[in-house]
MARBA-3410 file (N, C-alpha, C, O; in Angstrom, 1 decimal):
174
134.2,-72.7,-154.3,135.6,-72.2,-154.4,135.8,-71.8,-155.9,135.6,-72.7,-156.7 ~ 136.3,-70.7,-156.2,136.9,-70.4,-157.4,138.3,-70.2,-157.7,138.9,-70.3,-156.7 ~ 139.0,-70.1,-158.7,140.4,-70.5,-159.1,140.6,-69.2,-159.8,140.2,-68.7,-160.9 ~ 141.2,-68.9,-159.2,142.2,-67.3,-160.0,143.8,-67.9,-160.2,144.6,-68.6,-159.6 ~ 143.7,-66.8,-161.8,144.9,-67.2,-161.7,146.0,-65.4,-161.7,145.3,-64.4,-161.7
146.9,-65.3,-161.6,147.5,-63.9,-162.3,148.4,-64.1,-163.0,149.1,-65.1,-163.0 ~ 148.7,-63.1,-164.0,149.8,-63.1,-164.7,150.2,-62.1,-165.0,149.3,-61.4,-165.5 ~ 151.5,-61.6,-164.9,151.6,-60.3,-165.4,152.6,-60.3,-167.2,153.8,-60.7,-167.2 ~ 152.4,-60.1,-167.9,152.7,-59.7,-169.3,154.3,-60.4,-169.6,155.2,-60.7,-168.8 ~ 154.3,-60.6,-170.8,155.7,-61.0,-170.8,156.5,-60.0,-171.1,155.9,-58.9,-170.9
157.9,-59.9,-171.4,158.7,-58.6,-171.6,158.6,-58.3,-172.8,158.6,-58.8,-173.9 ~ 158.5,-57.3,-172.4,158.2,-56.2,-173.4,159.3,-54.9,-174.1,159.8,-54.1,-173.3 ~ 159.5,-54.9,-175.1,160.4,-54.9,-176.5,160.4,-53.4,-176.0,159.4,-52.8,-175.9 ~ 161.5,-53.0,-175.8,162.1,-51.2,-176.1,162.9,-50.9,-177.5,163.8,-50.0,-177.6 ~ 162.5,-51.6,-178.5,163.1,-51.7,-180.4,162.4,-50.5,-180.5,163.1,-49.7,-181.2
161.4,-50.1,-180.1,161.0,-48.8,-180.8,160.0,-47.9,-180.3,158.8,-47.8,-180.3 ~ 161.3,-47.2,-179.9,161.0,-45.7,-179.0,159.8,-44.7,-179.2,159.4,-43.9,-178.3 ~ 159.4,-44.8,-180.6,158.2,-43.9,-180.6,157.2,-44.1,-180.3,156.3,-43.3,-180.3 ~ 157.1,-46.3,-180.0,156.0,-46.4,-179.9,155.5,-45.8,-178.3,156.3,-45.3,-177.5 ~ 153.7,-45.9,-178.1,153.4,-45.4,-176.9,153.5,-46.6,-175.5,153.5,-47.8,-175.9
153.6,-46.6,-174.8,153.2,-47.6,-173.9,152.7,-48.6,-174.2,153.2,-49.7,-174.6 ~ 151.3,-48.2,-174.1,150.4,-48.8,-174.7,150.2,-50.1,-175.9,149.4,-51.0,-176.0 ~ 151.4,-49.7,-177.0,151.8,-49.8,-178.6,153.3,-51.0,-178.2,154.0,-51.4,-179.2 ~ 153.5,-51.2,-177.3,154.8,-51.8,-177.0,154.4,-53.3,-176.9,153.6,-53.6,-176.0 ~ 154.9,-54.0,-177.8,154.9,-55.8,-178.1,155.7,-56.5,-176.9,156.1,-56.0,-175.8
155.9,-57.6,-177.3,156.7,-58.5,-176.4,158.5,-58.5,-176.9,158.8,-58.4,-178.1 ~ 159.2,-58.5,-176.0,160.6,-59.0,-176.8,160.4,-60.3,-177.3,159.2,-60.8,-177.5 ~ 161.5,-61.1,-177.7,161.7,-62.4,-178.0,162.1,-63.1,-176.4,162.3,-64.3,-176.5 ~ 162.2,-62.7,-175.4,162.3,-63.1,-174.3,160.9,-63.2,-173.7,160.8,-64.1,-172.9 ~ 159.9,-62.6,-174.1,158.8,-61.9,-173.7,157.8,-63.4,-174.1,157.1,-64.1,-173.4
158.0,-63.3,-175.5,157.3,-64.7,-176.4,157.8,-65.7,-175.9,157.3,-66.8,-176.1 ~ 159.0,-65.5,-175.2,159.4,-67.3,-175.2,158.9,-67.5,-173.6,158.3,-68.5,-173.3 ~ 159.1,-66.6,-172.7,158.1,-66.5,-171.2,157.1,-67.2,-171.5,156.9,-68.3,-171.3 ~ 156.3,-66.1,-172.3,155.0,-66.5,-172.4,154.4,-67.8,-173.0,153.4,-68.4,-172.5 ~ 154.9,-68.0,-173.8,155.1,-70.2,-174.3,155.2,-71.1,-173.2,154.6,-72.2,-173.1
156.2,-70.2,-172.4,156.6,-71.1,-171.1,155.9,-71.7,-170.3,155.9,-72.9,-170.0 ~ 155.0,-70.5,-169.8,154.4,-70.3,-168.7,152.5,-71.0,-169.3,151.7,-71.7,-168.7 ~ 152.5,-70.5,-170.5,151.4,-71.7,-171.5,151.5,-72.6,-171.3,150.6,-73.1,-170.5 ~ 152.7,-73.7,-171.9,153.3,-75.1,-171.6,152.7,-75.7,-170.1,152.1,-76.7,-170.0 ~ 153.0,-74.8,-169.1,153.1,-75.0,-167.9,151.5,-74.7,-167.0,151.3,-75.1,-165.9
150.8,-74.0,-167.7,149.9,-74.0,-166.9,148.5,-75.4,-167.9,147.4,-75.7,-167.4 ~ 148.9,-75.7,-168.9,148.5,-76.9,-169.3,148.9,-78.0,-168.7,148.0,-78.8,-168.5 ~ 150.2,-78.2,-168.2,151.0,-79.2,-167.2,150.4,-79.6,-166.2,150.1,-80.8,-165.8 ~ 149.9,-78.0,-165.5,149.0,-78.1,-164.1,147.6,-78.1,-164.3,146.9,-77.8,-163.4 ~ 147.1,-78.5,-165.4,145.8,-78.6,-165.4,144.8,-77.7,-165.0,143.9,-77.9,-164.2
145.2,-76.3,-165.8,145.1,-74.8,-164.8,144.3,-73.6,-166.2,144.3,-72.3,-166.2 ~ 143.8,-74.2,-166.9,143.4,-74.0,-168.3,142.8,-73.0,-167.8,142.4,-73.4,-166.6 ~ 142.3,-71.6,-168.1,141.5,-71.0,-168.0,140.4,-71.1,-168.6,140.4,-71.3,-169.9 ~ 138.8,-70.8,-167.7,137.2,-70.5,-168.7,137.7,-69.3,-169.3,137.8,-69.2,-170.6 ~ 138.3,-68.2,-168.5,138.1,-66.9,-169.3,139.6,-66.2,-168.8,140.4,-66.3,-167.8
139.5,-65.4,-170.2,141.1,-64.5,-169.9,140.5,-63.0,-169.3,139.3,-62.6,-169.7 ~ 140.9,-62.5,-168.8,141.0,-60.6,-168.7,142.0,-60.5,-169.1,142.8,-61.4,-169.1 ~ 142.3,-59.1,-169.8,143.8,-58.9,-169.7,143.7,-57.7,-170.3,142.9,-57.6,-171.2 ~ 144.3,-56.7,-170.0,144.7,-55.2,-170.1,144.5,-55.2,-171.9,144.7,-56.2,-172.7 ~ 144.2,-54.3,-172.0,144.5,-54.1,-173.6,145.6,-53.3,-174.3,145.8,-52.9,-175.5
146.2,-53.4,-173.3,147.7,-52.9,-174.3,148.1,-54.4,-175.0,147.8,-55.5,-174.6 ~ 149.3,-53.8,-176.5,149.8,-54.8,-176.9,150.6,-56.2,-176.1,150.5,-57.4,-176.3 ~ 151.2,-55.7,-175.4,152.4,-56.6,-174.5,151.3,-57.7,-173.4,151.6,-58.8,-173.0 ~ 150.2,-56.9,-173.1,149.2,-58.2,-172.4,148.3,-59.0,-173.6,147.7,-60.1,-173.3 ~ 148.1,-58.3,-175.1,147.4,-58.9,-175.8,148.3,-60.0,-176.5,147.9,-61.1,-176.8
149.6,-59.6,-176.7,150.4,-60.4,-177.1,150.9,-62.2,-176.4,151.3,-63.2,-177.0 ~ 150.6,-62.0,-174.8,150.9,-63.1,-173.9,149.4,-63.7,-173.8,149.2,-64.8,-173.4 ~ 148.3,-62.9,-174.4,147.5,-63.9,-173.9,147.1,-65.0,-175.7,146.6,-66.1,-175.8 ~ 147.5,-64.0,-176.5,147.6,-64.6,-177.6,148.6,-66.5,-178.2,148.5,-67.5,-178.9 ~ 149.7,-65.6,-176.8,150.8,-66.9,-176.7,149.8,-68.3,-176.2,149.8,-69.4,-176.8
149.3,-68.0,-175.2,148.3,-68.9,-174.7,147.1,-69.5,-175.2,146.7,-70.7,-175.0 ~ 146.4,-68.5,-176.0,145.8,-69.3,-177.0,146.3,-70.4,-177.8,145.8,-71.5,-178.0 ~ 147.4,-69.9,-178.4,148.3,-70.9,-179.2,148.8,-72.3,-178.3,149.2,-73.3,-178.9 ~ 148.7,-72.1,-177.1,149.6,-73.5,-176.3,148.1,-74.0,-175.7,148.1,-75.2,-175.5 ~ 146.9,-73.3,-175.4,146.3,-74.1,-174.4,144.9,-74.4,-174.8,144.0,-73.5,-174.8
144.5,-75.9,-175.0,143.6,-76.4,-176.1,142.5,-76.2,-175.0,142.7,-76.8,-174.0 ~ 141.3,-75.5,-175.3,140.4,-75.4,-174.1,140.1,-74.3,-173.7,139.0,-74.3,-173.1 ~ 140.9,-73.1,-173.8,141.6,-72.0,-173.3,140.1,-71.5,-173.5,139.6,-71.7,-174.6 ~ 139.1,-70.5,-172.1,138.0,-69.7,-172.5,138.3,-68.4,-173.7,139.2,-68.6,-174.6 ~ 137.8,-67.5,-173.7,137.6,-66.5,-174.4,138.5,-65.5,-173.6,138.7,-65.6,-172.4
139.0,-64.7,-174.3,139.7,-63.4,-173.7,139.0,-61.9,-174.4,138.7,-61.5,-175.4 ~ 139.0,-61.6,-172.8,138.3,-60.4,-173.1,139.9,-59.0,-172.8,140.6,-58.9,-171.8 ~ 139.8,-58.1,-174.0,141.3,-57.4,-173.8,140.2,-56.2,-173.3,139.1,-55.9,-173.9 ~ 140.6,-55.4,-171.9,139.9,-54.7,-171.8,140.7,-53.5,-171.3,141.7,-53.6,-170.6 ~ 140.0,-52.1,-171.9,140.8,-50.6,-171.6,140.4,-50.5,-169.9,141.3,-49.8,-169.3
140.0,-50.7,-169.5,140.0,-50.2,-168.0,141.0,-51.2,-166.8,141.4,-51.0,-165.6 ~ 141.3,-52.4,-167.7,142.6,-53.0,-167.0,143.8,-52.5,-167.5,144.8,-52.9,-166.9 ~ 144.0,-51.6,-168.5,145.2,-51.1,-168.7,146.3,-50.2,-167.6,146.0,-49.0,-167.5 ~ 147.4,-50.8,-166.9,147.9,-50.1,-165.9,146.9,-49.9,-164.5,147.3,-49.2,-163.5 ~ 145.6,-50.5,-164.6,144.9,-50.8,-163.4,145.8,-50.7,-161.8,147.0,-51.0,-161.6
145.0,-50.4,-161.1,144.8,-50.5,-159.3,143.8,-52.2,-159.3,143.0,-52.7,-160.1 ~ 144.4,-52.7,-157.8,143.6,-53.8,-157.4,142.2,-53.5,-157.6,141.8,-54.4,-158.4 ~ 141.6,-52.9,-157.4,140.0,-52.1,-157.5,139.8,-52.6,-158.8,139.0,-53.6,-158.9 ~ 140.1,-52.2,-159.7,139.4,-52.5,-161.3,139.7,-53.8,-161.7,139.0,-54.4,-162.6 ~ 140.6,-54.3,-161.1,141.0,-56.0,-161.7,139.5,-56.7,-160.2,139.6,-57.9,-159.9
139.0,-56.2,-159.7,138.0,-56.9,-158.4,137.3,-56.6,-159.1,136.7,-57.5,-159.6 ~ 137.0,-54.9,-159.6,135.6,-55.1,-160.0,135.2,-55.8,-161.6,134.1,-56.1,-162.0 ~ 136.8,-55.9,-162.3,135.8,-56.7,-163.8,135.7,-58.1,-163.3,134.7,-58.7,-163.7 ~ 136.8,-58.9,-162.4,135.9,-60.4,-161.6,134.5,-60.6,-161.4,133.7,-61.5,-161.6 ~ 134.6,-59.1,-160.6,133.1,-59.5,-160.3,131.7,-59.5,-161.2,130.5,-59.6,-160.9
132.4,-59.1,-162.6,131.3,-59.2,-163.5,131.4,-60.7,-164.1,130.7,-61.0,-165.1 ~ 132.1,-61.7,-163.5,131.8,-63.0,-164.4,131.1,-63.9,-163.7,131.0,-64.2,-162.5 ~ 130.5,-64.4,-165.1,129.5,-65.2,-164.2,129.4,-67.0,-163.4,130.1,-67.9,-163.8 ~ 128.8,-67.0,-162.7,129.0,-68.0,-161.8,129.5,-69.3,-162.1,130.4,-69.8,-161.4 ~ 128.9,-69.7,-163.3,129.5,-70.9,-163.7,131.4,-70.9,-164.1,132.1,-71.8,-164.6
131.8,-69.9,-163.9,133.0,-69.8,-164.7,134.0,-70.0,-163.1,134.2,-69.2,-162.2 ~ 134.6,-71.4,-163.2,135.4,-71.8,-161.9,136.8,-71.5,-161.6,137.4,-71.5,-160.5 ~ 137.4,-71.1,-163.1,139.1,-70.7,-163.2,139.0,-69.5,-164.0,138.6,-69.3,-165.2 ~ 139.5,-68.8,-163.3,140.0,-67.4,-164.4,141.2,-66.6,-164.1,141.6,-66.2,-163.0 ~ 141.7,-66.3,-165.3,142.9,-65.7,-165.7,143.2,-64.7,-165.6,142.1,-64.2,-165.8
144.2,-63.6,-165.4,144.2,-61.6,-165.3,145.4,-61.8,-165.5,146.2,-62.4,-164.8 ~ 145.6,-61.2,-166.7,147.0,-60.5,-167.4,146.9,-59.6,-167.2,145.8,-59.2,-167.5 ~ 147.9,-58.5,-166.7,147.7,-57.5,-166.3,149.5,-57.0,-165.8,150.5,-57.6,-165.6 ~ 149.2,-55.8,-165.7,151.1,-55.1,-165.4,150.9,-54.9,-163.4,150.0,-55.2,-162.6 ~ 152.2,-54.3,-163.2,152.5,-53.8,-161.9,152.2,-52.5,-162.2,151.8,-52.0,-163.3
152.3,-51.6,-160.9,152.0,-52.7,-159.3,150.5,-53.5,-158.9,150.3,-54.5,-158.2 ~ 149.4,-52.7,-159.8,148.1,-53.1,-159.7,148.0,-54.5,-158.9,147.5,-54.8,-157.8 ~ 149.1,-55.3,-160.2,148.7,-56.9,-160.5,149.4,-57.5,-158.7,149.0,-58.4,-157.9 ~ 150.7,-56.4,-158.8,151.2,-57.3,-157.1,150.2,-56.8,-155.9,150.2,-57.5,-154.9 ~ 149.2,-55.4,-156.1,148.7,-55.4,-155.0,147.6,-56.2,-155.3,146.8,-55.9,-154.5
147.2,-56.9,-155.9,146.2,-57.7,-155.7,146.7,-58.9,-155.1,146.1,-59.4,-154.2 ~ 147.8,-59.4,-155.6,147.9,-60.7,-155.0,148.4,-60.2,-153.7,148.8,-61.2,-153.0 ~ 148.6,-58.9,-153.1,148.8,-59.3,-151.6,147.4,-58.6,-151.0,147.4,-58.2,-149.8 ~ 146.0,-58.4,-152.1,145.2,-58.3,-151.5,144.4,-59.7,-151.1,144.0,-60.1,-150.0 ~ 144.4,-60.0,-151.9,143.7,-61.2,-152.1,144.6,-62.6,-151.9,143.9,-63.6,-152.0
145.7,-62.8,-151.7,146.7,-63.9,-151.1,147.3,-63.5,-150.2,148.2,-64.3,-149.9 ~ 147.2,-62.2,-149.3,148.2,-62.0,-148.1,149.3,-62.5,-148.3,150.0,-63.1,-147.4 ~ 149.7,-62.2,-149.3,151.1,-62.5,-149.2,152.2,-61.2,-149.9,151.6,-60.8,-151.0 ~ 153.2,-60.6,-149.8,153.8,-59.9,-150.4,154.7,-60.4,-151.6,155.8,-61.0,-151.3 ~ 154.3,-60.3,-152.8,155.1,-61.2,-153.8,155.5,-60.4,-154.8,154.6,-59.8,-155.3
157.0,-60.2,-155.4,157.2,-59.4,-156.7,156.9,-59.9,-157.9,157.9,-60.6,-158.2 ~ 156.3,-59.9,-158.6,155.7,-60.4,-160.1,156.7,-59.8,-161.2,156.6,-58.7,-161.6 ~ 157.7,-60.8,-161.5,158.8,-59.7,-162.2,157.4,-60.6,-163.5,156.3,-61.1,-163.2 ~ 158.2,-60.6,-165.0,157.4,-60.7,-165.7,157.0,-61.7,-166.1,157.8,-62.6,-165.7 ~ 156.2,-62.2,-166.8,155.7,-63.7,-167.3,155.2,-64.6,-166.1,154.8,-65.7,-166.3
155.1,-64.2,-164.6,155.4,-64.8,-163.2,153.7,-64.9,-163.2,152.8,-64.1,-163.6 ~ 153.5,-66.2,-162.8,151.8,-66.6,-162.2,151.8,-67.1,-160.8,152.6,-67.8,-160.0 ~ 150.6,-66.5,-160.9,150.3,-66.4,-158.8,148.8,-67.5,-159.4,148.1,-67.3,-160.5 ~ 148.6,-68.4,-158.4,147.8,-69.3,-158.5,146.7,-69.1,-157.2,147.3,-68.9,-156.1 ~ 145.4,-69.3,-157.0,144.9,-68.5,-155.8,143.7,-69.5,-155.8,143.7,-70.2,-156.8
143.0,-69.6,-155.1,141.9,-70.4,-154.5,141.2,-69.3,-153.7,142.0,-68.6,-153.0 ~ 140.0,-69.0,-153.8,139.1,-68.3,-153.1,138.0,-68.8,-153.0,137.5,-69.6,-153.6 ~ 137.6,-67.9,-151.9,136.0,-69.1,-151.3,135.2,-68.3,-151.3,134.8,-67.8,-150.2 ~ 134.5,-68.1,-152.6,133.2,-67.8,-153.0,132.8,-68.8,-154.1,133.5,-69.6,-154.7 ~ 131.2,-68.6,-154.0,130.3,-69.4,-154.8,130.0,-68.9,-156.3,129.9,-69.5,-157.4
129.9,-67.7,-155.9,129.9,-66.4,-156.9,131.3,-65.3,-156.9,132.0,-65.1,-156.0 ~ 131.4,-64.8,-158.0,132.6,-63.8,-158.3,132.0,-62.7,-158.2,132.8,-61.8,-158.1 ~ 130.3,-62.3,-158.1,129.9,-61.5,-157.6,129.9,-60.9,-156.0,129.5,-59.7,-155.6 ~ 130.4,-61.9,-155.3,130.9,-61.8,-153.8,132.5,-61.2,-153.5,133.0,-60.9,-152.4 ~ 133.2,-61.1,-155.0,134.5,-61.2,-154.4,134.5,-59.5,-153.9,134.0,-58.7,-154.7
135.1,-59.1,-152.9,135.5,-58.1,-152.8,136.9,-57.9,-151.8,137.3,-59.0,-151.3 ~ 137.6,-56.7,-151.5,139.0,-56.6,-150.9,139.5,-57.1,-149.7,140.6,-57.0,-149.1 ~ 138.0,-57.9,-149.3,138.1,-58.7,-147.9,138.5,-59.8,-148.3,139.2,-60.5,-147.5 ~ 138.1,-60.2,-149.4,137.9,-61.9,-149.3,139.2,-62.4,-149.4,140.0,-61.9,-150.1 ~ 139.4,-63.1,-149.0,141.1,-63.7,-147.8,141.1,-64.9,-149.0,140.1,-65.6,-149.2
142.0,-65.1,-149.7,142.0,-66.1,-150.5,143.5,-66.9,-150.1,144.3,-66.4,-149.3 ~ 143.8,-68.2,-150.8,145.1,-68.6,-150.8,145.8,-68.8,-151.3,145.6,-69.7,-152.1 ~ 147.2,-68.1,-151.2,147.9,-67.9,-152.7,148.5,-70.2,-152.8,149.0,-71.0,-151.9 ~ 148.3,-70.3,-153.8,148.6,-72.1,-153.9,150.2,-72.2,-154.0,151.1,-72.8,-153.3 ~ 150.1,-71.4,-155.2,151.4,-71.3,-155.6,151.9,-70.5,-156.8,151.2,-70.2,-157.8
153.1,-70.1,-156.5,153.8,-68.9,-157.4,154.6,-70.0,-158.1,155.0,-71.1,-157.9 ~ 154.9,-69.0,-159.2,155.9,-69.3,-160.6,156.4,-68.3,-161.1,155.8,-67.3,-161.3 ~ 157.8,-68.5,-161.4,158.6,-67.1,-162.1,159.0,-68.1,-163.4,158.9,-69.3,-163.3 ~ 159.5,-67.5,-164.6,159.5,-68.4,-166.0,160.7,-68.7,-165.7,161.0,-69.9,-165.9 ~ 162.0,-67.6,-165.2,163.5,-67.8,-164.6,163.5,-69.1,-164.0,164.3,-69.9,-164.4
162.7,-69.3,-163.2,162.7,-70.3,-162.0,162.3,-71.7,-162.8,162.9,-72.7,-162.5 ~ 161.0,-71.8,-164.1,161.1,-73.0,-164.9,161.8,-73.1,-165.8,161.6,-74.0,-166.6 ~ 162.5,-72.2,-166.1,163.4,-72.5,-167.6,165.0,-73.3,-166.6,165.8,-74.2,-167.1 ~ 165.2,-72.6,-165.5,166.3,-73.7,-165.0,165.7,-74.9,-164.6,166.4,-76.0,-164.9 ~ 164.9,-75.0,-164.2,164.7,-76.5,-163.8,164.2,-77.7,-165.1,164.2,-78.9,-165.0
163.7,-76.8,-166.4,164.3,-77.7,-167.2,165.5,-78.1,-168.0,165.6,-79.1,-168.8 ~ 166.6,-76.9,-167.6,167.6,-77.2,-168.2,168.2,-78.1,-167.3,169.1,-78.8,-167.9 ~ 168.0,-78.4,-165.9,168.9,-79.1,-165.3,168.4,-80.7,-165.5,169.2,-81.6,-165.5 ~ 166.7,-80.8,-165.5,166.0,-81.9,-166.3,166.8,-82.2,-167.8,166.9,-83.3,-168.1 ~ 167.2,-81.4,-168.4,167.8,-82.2,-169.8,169.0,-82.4,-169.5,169.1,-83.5,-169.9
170.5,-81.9,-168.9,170.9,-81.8,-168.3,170.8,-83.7,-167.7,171.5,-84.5,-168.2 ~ 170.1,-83.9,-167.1,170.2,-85.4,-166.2,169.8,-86.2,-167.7,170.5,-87.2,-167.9 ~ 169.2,-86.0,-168.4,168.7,-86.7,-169.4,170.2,-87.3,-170.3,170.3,-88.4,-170.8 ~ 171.1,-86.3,-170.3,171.9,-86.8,-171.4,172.9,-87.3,-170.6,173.9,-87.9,-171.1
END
């Protein structure tokens, strides 16, 4: 069984208009997502061997965030052919990792990033931003995975959805 994870980018800054797509950072909502969702996938004991992640700024920027939060964290590879990707190119750079590698990560934008998780989790889910889809699939190899392989989405997370529940956690605290 292998462990996927998804992520799609934190939000990303419209301060400046001339930049290109591509050239567009995170807001300060974007950075504090991405902290979040760091924090939180350390919580779950969900560390990634290895990052993918689009090479535009706003995916290099969230996985940067994660480096900083998650002690263990594999290597990240920022790569141009995930940039604005189809389900297809996020399958086929999976299928270049190698076997020993049991958890892996994909930062990556919409819609690509949602049609994969309802390719691969049957499930229809909106990935607003900073949001992680957690997946279990049953291969031995990542060299097996392809648009059949039926995986299970475990569980979703939106950062909206943990930043209230620890406000309502501090909240009880005082």
């Amino acid at each position: 069984m292998k462990t996927l994870l998804l992520m799609r980018h934190g939000k990303s800054s419209w301060k400046h208009p001339e930049l290109s797509d591509q050239e567009r950072t995170l807001s300060k909502r974007g950075e504090r997502d991405s902290h979040l969702m760091s924090h939180f996938i350390v919580e779950r004991e969900l560390v990634p061997q290895i990052v993918l992640a689009s090479s535009s700024m706003r995916t290099a920027k969230t996985a940067e965030a994660l480096c900083e939060e998650c002690t263990g964290i594999g290597p990240v590879r920022l790569m141009d052919e995930l940039y604005l990707a189809e389900a297809g190119a996020y399958i086929d750079a999976l299928r270049t990792l190698p076997t020993e590698i049991e958890r892996a990560l994909i930062i990556g934008h919409n819609p690509g990033l949602e049609s994969l998780l309802m390719i691969l989790g049957r499930r229809i889910e909106a990935m607003p931003t900073a949001s992680l889809a957690h997946l279990v699939l049953p291969l031995q190899s990542w060299s097996d995975l392809t648009q059949e392989t039926e995986g299970e989405l475990v569980d979703f997370w939106k950062p909206q959805d943990l930043q209230q529940q620890l406000e309502e956690e501090a909240k009880k605290e005082e």
